[in-house]
MDAnalysis code that builds the backbone (N, CA, C; Angstrom):
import MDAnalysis as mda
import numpy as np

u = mda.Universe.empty(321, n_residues=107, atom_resindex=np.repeat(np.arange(107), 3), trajectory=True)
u.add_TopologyAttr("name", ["N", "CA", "C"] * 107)
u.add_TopologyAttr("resid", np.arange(1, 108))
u.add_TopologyAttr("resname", ["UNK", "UNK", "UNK", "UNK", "UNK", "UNK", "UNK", "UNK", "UNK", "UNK", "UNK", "UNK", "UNK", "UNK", "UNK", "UNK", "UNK", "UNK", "UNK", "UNK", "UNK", "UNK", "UNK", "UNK", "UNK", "UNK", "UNK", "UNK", "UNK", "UNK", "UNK", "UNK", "UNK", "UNK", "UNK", "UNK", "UNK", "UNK", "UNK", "UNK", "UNK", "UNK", "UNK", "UNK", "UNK", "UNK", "UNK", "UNK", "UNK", "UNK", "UNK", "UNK", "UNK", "UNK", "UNK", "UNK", "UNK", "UNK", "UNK", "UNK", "UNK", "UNK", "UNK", "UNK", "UNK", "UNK", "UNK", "UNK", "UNK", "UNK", "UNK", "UNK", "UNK", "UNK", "UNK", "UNK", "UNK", "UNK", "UNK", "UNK", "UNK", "UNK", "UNK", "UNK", "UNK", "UNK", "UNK", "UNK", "UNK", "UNK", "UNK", "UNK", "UNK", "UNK", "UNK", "UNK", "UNK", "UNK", "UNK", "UNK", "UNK", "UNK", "UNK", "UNK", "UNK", "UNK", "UNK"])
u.atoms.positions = np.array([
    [21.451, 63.628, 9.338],
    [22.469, 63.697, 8.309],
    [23.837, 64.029, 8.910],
    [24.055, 64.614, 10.204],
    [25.072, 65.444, 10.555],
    [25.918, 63.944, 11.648],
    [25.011, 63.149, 11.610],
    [25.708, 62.138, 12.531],
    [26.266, 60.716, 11.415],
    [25.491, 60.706, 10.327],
    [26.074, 60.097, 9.219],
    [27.271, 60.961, 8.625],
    [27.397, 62.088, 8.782],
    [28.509, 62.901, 7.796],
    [29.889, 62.545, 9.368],
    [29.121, 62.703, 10.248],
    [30.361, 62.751, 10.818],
    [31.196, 60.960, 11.230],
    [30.070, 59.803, 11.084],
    [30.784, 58.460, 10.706],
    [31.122, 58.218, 9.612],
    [31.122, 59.151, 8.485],
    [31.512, 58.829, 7.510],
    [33.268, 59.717, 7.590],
    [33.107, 60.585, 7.902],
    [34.673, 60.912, 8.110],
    [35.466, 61.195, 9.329],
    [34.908, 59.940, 10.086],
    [35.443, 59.883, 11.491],
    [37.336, 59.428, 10.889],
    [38.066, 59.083, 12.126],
    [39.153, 58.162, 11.799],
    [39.058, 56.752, 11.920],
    [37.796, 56.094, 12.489],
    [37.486, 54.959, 11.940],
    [36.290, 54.748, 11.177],
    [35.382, 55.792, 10.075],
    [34.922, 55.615, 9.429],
    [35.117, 54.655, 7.965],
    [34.075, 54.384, 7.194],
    [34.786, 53.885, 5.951],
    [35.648, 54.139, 5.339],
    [35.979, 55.467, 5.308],
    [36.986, 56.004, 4.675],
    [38.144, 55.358, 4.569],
    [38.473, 54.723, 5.961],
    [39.753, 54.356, 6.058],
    [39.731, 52.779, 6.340],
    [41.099, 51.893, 6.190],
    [41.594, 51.008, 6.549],
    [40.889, 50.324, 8.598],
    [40.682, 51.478, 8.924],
    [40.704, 51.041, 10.434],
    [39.277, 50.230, 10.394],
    [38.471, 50.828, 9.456],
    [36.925, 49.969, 9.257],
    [37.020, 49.037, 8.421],
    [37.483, 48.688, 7.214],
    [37.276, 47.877, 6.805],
    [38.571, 46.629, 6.462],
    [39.381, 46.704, 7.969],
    [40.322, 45.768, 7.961],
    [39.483, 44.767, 9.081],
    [38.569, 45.374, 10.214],
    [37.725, 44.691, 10.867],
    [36.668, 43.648, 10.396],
    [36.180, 44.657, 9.376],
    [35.176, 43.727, 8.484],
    [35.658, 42.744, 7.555],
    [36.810, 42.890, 7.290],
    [37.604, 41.629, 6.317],
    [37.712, 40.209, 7.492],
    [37.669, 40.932, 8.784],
    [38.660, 39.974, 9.578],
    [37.356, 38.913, 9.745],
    [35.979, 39.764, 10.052],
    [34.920, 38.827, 10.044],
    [34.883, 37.600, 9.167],
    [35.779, 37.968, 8.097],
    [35.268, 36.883, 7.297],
    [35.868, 35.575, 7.487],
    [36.803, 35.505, 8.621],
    [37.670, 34.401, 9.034],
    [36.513, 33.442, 10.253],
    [35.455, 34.734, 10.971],
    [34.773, 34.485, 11.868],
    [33.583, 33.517, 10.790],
    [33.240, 33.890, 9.654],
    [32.018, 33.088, 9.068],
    [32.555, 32.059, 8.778],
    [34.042, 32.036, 8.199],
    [34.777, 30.763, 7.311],
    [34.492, 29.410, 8.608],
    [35.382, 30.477, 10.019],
    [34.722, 29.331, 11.199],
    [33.475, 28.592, 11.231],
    [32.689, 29.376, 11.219],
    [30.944, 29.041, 11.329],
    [30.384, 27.820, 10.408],
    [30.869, 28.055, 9.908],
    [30.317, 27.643, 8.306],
    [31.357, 25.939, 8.174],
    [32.236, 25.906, 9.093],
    [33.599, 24.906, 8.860],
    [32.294, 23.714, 10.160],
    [32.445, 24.632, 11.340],
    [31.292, 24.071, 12.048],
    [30.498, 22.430, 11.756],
    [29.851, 23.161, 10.548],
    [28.992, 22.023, 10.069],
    [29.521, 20.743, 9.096],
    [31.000, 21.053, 9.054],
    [31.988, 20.044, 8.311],
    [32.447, 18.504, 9.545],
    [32.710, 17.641, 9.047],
    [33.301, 16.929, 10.095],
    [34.558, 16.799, 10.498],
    [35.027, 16.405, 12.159],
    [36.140, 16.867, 12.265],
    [37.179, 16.457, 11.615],
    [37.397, 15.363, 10.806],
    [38.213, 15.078, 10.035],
    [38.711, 15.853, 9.163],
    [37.709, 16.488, 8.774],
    [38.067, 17.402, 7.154],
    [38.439, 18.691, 7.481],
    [38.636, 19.014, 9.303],
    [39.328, 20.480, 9.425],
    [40.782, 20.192, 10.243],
    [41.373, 21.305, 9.579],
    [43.457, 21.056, 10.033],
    [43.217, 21.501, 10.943],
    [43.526, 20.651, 12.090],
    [44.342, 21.150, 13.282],
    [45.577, 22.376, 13.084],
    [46.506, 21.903, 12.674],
    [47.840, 22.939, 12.499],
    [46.979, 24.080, 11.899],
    [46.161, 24.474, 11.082],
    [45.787, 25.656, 10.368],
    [44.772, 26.255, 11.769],
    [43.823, 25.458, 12.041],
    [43.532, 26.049, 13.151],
    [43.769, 26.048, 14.646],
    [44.580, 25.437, 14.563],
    [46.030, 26.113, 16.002],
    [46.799, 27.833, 15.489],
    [46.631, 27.303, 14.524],
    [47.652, 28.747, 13.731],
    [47.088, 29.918, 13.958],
    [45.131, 29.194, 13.480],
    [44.590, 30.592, 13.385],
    [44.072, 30.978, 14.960],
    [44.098, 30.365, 15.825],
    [43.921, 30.556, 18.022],
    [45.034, 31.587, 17.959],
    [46.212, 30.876, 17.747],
    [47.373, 31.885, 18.009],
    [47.254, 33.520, 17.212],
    [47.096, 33.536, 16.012],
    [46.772, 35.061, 15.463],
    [45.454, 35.574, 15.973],
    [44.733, 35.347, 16.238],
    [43.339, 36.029, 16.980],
    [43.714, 36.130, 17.891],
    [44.968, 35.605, 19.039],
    [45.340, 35.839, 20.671],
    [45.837, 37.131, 20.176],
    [47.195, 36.490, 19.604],
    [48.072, 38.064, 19.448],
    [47.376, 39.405, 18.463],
    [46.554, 39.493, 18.329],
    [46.037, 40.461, 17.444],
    [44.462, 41.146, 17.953],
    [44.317, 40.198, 19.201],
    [43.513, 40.741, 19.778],
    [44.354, 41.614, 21.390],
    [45.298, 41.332, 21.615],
    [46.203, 42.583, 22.354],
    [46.348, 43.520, 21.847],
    [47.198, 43.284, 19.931],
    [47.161, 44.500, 19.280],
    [46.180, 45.668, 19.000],
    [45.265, 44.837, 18.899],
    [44.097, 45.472, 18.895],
    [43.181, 46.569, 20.224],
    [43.658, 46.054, 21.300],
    [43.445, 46.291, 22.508],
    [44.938, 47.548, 23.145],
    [46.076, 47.402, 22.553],
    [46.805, 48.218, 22.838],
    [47.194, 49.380, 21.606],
    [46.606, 49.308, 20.707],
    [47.019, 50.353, 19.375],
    [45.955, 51.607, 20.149],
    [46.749, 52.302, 19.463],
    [45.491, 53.996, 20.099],
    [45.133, 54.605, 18.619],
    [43.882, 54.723, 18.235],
    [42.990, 54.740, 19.065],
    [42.808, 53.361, 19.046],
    [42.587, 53.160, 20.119],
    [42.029, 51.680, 20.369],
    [40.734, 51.281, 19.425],
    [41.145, 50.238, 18.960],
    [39.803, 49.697, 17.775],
    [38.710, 48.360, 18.300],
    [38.055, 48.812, 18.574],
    [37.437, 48.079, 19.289],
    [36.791, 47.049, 17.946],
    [36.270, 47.141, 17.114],
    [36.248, 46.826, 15.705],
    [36.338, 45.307, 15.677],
    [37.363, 45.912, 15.443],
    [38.471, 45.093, 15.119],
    [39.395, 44.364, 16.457],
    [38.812, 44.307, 17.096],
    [38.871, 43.568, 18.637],
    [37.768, 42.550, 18.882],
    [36.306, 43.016, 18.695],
    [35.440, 41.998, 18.718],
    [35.973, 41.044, 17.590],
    [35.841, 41.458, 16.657],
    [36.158, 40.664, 15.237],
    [37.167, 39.345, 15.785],
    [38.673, 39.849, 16.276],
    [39.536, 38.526, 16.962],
    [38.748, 38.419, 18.369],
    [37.994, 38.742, 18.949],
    [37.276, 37.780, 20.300],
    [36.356, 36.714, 19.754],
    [35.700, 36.770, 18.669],
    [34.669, 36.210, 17.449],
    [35.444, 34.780, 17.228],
    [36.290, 35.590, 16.475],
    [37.688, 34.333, 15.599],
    [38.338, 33.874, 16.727],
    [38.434, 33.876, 17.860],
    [39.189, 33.261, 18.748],
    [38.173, 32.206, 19.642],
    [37.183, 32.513, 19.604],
    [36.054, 31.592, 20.405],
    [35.562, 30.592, 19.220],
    [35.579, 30.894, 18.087],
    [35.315, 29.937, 16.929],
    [36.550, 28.751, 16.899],
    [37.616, 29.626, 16.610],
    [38.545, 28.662, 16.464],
    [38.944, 27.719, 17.218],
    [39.049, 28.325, 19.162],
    [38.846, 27.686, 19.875],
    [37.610, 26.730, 19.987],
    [36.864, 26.868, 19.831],
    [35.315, 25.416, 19.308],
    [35.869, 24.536, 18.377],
    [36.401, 24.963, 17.058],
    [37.194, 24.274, 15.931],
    [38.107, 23.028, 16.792],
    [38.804, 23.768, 17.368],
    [40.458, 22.949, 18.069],
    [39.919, 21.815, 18.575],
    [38.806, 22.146, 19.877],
    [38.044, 21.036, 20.774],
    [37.148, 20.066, 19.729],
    [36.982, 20.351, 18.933],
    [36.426, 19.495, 18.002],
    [37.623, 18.815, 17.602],
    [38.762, 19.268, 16.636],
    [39.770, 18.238, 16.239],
    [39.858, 17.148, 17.128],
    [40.401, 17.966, 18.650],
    [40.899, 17.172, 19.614],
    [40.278, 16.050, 19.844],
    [39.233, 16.121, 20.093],
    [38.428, 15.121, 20.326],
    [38.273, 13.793, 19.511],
    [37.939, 14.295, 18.278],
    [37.542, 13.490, 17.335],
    [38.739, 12.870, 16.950],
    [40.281, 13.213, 17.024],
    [41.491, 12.233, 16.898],
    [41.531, 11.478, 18.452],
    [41.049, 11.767, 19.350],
    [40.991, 10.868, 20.416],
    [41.641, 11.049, 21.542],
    [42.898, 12.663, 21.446],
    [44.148, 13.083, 22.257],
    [43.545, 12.992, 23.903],
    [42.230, 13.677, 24.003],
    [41.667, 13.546, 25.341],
    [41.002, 12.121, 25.757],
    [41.043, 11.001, 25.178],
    [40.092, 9.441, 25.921],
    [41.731, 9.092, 25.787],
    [42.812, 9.261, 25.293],
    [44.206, 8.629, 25.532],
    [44.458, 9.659, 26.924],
    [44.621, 10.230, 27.142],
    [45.094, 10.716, 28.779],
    [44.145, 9.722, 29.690],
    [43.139, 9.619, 29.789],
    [41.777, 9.294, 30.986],
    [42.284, 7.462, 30.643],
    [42.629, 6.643, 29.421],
    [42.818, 5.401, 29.137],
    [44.140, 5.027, 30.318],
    [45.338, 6.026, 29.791],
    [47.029, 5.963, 30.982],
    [46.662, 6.545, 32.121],
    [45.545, 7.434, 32.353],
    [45.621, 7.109, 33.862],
    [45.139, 6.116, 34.256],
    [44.081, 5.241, 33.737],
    [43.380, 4.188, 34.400],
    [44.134, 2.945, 34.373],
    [45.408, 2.951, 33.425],
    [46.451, 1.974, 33.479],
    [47.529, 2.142, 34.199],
    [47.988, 3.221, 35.472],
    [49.443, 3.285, 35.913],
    [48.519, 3.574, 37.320],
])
């Protein structure tokens, strides 16, 4: 009981914002998952370029705020390896990488 009383009113216990801004963030990590099984057509590039870039920078923040939140650090390492899978999927499937390998084999 004394190790539940004391995660419950730690400074990153439930109590506060520092826990359950991590667990919100997951939910960007399932939205990924779940986009996964969509085809690449039907997912935005620009939205998920957007969302690589906020999981980079917010996983420093995350890594340089004290106390350091680790939390909420996996959470953007999660969303940043998803999204990054997302991107390589767009890419592909509009064709940006067989047009580089096509102009080199023509010059």
């Amino acid at each position: 009981m004394s190790n539940f009383r004391a995660f419950w009113n730690s400074p990153m216990g439930p109590k506060t914002t520092q826990f359950w801004g991590p667990i919100a963030n997951f939910g960007f990590v399932a939205a990924g998952l779940i986009d996964t099984q969509k085809p690449p057509a039907m997912v935005s590039g620009n939205m998920t370029a957007a969302m690589c870039v906020y999981a980079a920078l917010f996983m420093r923040f995350s890594w340089m705020v004290r106390p350091r939140n680790y939390m909420i650090l996996a959470g953007h390492v999660c969303n940043e390896t998803v999204q990054l899978y997302q991107l390589s999927r767009v890419v592909k499937a509009h064709g940006y990488l067989g047009q580089k390998k096509e102009e080199a084999k023509q010059q």
